[in-house]
C-alpha positions as a Markdown table, in Angstrom:
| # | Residue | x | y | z |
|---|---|---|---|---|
| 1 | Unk | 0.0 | 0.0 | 0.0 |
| 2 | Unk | 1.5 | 3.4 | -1.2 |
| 3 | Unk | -0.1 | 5.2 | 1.7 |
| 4 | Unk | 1.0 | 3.5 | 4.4 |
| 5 | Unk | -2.4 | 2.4 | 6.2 |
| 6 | Unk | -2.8 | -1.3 | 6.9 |
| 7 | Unk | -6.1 | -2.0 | 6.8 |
| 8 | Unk | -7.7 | -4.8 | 8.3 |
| 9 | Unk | -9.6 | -7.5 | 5.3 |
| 10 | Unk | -12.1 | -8.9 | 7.4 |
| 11 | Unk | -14.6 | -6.8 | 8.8 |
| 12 | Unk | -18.0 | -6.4 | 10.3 |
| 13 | Unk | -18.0 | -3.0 | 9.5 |
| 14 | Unk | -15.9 | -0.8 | 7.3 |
| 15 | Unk | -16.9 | 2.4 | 8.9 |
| 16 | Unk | -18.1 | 3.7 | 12.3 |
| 17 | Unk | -18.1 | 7.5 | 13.5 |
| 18 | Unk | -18.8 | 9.2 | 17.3 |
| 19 | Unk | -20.6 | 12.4 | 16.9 |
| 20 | Unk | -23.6 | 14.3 | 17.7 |
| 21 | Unk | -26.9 | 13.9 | 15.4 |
| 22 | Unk | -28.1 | 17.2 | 14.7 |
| 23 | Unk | -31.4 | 18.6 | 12.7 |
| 24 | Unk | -31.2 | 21.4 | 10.4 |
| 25 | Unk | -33.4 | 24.2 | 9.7 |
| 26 | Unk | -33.0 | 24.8 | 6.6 |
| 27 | Unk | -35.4 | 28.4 | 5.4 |
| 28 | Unk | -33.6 | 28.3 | 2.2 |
| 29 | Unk | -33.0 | 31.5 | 0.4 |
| 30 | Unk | -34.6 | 33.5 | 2.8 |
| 31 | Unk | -33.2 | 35.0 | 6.4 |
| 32 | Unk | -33.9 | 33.2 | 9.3 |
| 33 | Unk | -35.7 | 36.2 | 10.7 |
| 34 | Unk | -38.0 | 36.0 | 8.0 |
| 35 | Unk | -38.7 | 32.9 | 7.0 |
| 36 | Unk | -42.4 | 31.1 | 7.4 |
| 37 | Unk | -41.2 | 27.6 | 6.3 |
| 38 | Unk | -38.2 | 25.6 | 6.5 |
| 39 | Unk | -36.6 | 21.8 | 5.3 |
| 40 | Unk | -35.2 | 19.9 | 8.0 |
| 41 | Unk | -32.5 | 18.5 | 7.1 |
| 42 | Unk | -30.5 | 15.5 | 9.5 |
| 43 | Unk | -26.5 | 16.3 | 10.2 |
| 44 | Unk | -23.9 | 15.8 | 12.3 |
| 45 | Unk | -20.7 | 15.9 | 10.8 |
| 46 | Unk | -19.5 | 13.0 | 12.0 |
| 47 | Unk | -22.7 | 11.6 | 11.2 |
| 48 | Unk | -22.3 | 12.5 | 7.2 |
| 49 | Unk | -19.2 | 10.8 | 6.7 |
| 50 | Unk | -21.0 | 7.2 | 7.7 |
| 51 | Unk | -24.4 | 8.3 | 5.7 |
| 52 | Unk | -22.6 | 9.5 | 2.5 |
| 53 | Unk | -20.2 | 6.1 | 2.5 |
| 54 | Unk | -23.3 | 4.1 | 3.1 |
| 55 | Unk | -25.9 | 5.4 | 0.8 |
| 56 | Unk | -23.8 | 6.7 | -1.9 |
| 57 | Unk | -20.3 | 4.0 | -1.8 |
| 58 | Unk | -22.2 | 1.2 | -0.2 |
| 59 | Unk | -19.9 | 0.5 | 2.6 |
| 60 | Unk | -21.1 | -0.9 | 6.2 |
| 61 | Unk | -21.1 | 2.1 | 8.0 |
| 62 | Unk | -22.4 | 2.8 | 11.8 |
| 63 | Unk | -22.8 | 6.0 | 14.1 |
| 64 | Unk | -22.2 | 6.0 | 17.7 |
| 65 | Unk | -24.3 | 8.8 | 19.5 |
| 66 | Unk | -26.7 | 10.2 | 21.7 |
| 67 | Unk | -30.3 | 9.6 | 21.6 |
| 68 | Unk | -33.3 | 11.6 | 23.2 |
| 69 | Unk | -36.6 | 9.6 | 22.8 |
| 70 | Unk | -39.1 | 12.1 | 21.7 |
| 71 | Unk | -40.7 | 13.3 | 18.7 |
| 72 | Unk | -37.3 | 14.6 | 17.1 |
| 73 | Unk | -35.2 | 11.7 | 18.1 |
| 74 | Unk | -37.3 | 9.2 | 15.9 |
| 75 | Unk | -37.0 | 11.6 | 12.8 |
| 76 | Unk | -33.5 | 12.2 | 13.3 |
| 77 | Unk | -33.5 | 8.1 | 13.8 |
| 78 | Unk | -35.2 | 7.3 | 10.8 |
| 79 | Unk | -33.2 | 9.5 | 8.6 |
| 80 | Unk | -30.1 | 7.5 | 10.0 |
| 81 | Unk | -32.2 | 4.5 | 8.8 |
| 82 | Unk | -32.6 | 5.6 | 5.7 |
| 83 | Unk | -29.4 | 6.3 | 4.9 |
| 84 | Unk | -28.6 | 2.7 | 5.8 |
| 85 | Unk | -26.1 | 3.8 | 9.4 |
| 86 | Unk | -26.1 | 0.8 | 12.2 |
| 87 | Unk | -27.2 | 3.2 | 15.1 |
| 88 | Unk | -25.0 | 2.7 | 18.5 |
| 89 | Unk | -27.3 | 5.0 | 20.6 |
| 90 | Unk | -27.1 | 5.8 | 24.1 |
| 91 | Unk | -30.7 | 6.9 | 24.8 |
| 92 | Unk | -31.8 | 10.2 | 27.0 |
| 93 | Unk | -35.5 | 10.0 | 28.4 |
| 94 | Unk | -36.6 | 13.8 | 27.2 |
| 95 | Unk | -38.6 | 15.0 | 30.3 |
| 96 | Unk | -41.4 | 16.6 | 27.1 |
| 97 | Unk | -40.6 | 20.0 | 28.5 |
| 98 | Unk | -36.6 | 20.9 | 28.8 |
| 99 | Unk | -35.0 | 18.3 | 27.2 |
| 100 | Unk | -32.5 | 16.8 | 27.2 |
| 101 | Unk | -32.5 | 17.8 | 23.1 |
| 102 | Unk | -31.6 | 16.9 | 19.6 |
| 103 | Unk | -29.5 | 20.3 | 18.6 |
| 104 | Unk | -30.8 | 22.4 | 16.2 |
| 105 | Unk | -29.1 | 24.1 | 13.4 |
| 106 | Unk | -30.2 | 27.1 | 12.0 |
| 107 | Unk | -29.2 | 27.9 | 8.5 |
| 108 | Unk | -30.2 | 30.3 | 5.4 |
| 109 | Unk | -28.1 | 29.3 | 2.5 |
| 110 | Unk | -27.5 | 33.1 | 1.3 |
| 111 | Unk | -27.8 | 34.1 | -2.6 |
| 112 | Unk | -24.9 | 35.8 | -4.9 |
| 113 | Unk | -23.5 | 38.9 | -2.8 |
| 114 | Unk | -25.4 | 37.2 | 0.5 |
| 115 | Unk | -23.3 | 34.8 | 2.5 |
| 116 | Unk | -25.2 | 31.6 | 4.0 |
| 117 | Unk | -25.6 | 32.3 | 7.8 |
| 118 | Unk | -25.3 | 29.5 | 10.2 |
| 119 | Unk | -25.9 | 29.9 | 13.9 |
| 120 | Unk | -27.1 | 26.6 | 17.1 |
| 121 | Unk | -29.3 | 25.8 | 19.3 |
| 122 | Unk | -27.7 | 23.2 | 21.4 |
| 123 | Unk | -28.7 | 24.2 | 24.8 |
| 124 | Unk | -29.0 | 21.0 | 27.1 |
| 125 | Unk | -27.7 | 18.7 | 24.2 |
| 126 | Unk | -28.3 | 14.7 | 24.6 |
| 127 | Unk | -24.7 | 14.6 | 23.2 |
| 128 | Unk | -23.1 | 16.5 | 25.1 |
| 129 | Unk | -23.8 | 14.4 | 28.2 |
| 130 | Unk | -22.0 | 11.8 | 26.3 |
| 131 | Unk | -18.5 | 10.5 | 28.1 |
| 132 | Unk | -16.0 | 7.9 | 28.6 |
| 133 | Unk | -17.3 | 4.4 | 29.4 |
| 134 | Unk | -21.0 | 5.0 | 27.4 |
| 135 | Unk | -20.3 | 2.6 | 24.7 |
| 136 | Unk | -19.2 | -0.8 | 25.0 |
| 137 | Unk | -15.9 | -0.5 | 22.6 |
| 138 | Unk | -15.1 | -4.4 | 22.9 |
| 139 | Unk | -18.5 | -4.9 | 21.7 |
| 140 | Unk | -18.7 | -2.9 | 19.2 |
| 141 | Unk | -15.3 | -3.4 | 18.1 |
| 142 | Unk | -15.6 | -7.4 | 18.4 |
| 143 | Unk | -16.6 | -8.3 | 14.8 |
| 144 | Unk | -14.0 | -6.0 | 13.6 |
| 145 | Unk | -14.0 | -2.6 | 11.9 |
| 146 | Unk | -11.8 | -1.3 | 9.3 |
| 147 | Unk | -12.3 | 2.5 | 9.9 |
| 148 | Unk | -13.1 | 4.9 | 13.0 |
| 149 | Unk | -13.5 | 8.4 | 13.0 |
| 150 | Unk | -14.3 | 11.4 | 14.8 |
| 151 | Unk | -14.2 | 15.2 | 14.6 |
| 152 | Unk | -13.6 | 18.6 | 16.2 |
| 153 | Unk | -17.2 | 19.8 | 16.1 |
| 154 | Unk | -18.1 | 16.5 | 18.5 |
| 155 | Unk | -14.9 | 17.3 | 20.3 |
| 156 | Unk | -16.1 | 21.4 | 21.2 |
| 157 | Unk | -19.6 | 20.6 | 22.7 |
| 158 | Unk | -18.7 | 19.8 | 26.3 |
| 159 | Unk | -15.2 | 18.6 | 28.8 |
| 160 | Unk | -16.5 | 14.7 | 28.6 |
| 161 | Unk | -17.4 | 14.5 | 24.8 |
| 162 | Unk | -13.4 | 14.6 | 23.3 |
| 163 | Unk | -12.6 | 12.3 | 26.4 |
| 164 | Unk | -15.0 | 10.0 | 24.9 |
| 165 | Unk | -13.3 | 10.6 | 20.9 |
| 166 | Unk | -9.7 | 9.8 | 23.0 |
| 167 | Unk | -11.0 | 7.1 | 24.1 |
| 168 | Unk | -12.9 | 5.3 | 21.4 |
| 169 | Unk | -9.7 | 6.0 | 19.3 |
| 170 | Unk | -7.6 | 4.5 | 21.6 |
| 171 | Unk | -9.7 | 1.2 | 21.6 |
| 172 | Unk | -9.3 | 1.9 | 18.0 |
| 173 | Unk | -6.1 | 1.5 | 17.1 |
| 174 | Unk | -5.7 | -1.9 | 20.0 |
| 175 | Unk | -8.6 | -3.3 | 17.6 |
| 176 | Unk | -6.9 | -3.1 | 14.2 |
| 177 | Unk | -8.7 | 0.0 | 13.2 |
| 178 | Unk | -7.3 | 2.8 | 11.0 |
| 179 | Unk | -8.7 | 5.9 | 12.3 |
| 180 | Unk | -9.3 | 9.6 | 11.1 |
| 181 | Unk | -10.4 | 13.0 | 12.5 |
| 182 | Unk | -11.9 | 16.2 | 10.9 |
| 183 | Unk | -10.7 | 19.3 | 13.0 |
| 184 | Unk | -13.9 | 21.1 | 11.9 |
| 185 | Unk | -13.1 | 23.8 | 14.0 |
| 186 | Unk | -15.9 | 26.0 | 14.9 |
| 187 | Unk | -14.5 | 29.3 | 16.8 |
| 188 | Unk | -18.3 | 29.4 | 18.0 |
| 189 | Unk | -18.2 | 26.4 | 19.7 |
| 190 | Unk | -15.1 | 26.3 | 21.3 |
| 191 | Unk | -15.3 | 29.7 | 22.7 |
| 192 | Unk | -17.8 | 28.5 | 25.2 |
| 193 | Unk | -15.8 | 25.6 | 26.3 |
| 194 | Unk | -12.6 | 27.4 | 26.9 |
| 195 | Unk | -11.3 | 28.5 | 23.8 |
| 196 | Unk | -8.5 | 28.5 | 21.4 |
| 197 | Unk | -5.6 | 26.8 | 24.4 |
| 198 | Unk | -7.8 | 24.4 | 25.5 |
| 199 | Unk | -8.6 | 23.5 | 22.0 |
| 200 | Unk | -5.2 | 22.4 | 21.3 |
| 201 | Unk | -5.2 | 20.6 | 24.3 |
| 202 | Unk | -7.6 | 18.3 | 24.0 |
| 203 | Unk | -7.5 | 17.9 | 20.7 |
| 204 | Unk | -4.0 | 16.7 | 21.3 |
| 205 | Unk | -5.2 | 14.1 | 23.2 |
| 206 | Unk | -7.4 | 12.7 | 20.5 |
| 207 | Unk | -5.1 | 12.9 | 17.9 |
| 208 | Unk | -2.7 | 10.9 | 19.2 |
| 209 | Unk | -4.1 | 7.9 | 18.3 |
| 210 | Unk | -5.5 | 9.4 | 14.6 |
| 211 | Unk | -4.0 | 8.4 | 11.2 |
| 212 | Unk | -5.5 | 10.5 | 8.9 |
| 213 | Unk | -6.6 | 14.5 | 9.3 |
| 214 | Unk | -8.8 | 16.3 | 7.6 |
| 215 | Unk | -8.6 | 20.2 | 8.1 |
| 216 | Unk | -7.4 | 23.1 | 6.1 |
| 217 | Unk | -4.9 | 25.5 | 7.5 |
| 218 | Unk | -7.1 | 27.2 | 10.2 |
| 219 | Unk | -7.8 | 24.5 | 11.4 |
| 220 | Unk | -4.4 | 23.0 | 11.7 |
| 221 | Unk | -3.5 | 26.2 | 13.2 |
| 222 | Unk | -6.2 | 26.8 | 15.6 |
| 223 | Unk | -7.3 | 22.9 | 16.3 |
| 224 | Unk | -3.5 | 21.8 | 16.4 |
| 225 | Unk | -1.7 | 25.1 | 17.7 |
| 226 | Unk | -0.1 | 24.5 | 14.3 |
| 227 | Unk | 2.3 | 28.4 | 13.5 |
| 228 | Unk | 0.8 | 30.1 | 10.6 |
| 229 | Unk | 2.9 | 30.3 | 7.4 |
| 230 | Unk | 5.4 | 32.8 | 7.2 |
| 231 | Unk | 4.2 | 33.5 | 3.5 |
| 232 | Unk | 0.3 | 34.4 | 2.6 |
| 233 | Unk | -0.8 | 31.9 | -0.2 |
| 234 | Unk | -1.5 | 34.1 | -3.5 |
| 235 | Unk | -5.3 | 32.4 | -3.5 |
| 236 | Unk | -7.2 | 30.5 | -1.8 |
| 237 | Unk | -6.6 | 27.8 | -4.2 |
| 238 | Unk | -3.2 | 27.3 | -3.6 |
| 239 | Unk | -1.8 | 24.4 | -1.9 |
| 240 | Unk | 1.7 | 25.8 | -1.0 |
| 241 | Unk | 0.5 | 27.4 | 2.3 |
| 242 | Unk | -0.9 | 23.7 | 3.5 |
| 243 | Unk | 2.2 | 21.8 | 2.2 |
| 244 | Unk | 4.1 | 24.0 | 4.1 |
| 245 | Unk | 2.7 | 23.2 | 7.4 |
| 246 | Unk | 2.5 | 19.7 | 7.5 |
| 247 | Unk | 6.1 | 19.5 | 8.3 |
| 248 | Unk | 4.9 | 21.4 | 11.3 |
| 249 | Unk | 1.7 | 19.2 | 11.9 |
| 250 | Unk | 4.1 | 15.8 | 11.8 |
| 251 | Unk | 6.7 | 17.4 | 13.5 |
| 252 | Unk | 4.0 | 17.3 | 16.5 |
| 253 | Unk | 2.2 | 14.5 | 15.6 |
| 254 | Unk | 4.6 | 12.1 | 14.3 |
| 255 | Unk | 2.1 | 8.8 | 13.7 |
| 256 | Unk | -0.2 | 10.9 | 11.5 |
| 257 | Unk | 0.2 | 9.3 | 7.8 |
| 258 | Unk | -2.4 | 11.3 | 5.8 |
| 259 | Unk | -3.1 | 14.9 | 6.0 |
| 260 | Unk | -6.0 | 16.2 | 3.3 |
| 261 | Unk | -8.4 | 19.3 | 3.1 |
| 262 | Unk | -10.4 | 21.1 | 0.2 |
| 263 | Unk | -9.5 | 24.3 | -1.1 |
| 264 | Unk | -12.5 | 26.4 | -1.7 |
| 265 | Unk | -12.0 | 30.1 | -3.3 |
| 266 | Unk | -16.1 | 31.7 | -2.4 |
| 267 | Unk | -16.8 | 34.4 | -5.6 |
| 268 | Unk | -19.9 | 34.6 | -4.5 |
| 269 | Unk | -22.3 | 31.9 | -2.4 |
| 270 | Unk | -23.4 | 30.8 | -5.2 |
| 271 | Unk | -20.1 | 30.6 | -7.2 |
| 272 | Unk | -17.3 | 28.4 | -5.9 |
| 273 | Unk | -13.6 | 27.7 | -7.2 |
| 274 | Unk | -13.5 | 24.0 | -5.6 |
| 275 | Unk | -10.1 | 22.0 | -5.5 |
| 276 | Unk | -9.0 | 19.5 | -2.9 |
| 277 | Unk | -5.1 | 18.6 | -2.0 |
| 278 | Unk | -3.5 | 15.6 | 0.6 |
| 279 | Unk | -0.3 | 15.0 | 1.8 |
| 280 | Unk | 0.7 | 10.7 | 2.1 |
| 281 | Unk | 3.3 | 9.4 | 3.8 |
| 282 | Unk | 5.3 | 11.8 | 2.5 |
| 283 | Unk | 4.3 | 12.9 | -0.9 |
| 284 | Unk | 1.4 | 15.7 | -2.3 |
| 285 | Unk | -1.5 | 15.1 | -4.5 |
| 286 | Unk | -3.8 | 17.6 | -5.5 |
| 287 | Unk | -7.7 | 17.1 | -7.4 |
| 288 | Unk | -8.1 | 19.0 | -10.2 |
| 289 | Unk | -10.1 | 22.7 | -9.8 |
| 290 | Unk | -13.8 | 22.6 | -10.7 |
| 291 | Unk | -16.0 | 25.4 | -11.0 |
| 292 | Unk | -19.0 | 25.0 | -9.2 |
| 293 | Unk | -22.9 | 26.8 | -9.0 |
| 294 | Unk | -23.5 | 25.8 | -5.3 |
| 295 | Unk | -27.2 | 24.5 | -4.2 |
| 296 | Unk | -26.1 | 24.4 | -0.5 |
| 297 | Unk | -22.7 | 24.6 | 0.4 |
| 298 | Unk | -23.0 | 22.7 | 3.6 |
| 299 | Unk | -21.9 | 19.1 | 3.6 |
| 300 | Unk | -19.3 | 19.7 | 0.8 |
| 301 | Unk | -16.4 | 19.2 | 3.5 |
| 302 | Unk | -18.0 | 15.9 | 4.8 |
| 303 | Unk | -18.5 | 14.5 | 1.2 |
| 304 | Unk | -15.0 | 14.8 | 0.1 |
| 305 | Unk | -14.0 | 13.6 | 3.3 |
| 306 | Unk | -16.4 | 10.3 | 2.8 |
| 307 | Unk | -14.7 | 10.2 | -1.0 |
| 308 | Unk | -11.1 | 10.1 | 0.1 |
| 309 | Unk | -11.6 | 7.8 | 2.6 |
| 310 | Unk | -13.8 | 5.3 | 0.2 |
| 311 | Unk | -11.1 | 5.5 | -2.5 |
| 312 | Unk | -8.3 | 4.5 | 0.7 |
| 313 | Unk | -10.5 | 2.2 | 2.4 |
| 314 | Unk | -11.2 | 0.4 | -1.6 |
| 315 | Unk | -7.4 | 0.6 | -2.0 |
| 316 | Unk | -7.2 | 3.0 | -5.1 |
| 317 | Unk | -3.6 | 4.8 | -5.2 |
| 318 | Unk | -4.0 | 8.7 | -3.1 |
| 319 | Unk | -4.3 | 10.2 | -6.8 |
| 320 | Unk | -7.5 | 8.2 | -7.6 |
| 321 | Unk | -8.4 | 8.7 | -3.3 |
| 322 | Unk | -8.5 | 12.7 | -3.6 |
| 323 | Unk | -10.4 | 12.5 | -6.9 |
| 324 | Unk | -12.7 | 10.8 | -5.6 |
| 325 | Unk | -13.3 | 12.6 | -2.4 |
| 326 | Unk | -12.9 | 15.9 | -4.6 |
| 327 | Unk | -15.4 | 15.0 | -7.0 |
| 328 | Unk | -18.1 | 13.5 | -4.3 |
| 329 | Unk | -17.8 | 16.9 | -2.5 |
| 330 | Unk | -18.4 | 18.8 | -5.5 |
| 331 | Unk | -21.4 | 17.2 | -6.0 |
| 332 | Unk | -22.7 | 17.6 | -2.9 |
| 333 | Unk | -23.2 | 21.1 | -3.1 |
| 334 | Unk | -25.6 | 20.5 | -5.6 |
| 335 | Unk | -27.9 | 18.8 | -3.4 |
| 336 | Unk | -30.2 | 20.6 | -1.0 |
| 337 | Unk | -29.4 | 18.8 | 2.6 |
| 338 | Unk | -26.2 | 18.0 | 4.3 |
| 339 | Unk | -25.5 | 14.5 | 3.2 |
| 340 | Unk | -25.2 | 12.6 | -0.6 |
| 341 | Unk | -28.1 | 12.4 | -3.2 |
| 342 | Unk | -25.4 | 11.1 | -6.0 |
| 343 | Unk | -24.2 | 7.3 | -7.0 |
| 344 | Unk | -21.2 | 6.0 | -6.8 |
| 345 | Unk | -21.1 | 5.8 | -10.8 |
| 346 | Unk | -21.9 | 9.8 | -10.6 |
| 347 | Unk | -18.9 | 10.1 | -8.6 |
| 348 | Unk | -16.7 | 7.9 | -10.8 |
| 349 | Unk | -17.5 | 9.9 | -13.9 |
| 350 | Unk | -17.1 | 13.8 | -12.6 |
| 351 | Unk | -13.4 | 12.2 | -11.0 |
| 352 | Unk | -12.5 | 11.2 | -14.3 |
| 353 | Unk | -13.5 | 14.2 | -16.1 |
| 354 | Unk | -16.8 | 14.0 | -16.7 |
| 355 | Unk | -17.6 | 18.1 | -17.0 |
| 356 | Unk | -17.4 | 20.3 | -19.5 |
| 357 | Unk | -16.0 | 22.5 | -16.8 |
| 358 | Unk | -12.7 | 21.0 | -15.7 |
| 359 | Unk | -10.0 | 22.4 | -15.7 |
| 360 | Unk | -6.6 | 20.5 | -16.0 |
């Protein structure tokens, strides 16, 4: 294997994810603050990753979160259904008045000149009640699975849910597991849980035991206490500025094999330069840049995240992996929702080319 991961053959499961299931209000076009109706939409970034590689690359995917039993739980549950995710719950009794919740997401997804506008509630959270010694890891780990993975927006919402992520990874790795985190990080989120220092803290902790990353250079930066480049990258498309940190990112984290992010330059919310880039054991690849007219932008991140890691977990070479991943999160954003509408044959196509509007 070129990229240095040895994963496992035999399997129960080739995928499984901690994170919080979250339900998004989704207005549309119009502002919150004046909307009358709204899509809801199921999320979790975590969450994504196991739904896209399910319903979209057919792998055996699973979710480990929290549950409240209520009216939103089962939608949010039957969603997860749908999109063919083993559920691992640990289940809340909501008390029908405070709670404990599903979070909400609130989200317009802006127009031209307008930027989308994304803003929580996730006031008494199921999830974040989540901690160390809620899931059986032996169990779940006993019929063996070949992937684990986590991220920084799970990581943010209280001080026992990225205990949990250190733990599950660390069962991880003992079970034969390759494992891999998104530093999705959210300056809203970790502001109320201590902010940037103790962000690098306990991420630290987590990613220890982590393989692959997937972040782009604020989040190395803020999630990893990563320096800045010395140099300001000539547009937001260029991959210079990330290659030139991950000497800094392995310098701290030695173990970590993969390192891969998107490069997105916004012209307008509705127009998007989109290109993706990964460092492997060593050496760069970068996707291709695509031109994109964006439905809903939200998602794209956790669909070339679930397309890199199909293309690693099926054992194409990184340069087929990052296509694939680049070309699955292009098509995201042009689906409403946060998680895949395409096929795997979709996928295949626009990664080989299959648009009038690639550019080599």
């Amino acid at each position: 294997m070129s990229h240095g991961l040895n994963i496992r053959k035999d399997a129960e499961l080739d995928f499984l994810s901690l994170g919080a299931l979250v339900h998004r209000l989704d207005p549309g076009i119009i502002p919150f603050r004046k909307a009358t109706e709204c899509q809801i939409h199921v999320s979790g970034g975590e969450f994504n990753v196991a739904a896209n590689l399910s319903d979209c690359f057919g792998l055996k995917t699973a979710v480990a979160s929290a549950m409240s039993d209520y009216p939103i739980g089962d939608l949010i549950a039957e969603r997860v259904r749908a999109m063919g995710v083993k559920p691992f719950y640990k289940h809340f009794k909501h008390d029908g008045v405070t709670g404990p919740n599903m979070a909400a997401v609130y989200s317009d997804r802006g127009f031209g000149v307008r930027a989308p506008v994304v803003f929580y509630n996730r006031a008494n959270e199921a999830a974040a009640q989540l901690k160390p010694g809620d899931f059986n890891w032996k169990a779940i780990f006993a019929g063996g699975v070949k992937w684990v993975h986590s991220g920084g927006i799970f990581a943010a919402l209280s001080p026992t849910t990225a205990p949990l992520a250190a733990e599950m990874m660390k069962e991880a790795k003992a079970a034969g597991a390759i494992t891999s985190f998104d530093l999705n990080f959210r300056e809203k989120l970790w502001k109320i849980s201590g902010g940037n220092e103790r962000a690098v803290e306990i991420i630290g902790t987590i990613v220890e035991n982590v393989d692959v990353l997937v972040g782009n250079e604020e989040d190395l930066q803020k999630g990893l206490g990563i320096p800045g480049p010395e140099v300001a990258a000539k547009s937001k498309l260029d991959p210079s500025v990330f290659f030139g940190m991950i000497d800094n990112v392995v310098k701290k984290h030695p173990h970590v094999k993969v390192v891969a992010t998107t490069l997105r330059e916004v012209h307008s919310t509705s127009r998007h330069s989109w290109s993706a880039v990964a460092w492997v054991d060593g050496k760069t690849y970068a996707a291709p840049t695509a031109e994109l007219d964006v439905v809903d932008r939200v998602g794209g991140g956790d669909g070339f995240a679930a397309g890199f890691i199909y293309g690693l977990l099926s054992g194409e070479a990184p340069e087929e992996a990052i296509k694939l991943g680049w070309a699955h999160g292009a098509l995201l954003t042009t689906f409403p929702g946060d998680t895949t509408m395409a096929t795997v044959d979709q996928v295949r196509a626009f990664a080989k080319g299959g648009s009038a509007r690639i550019q080599r």
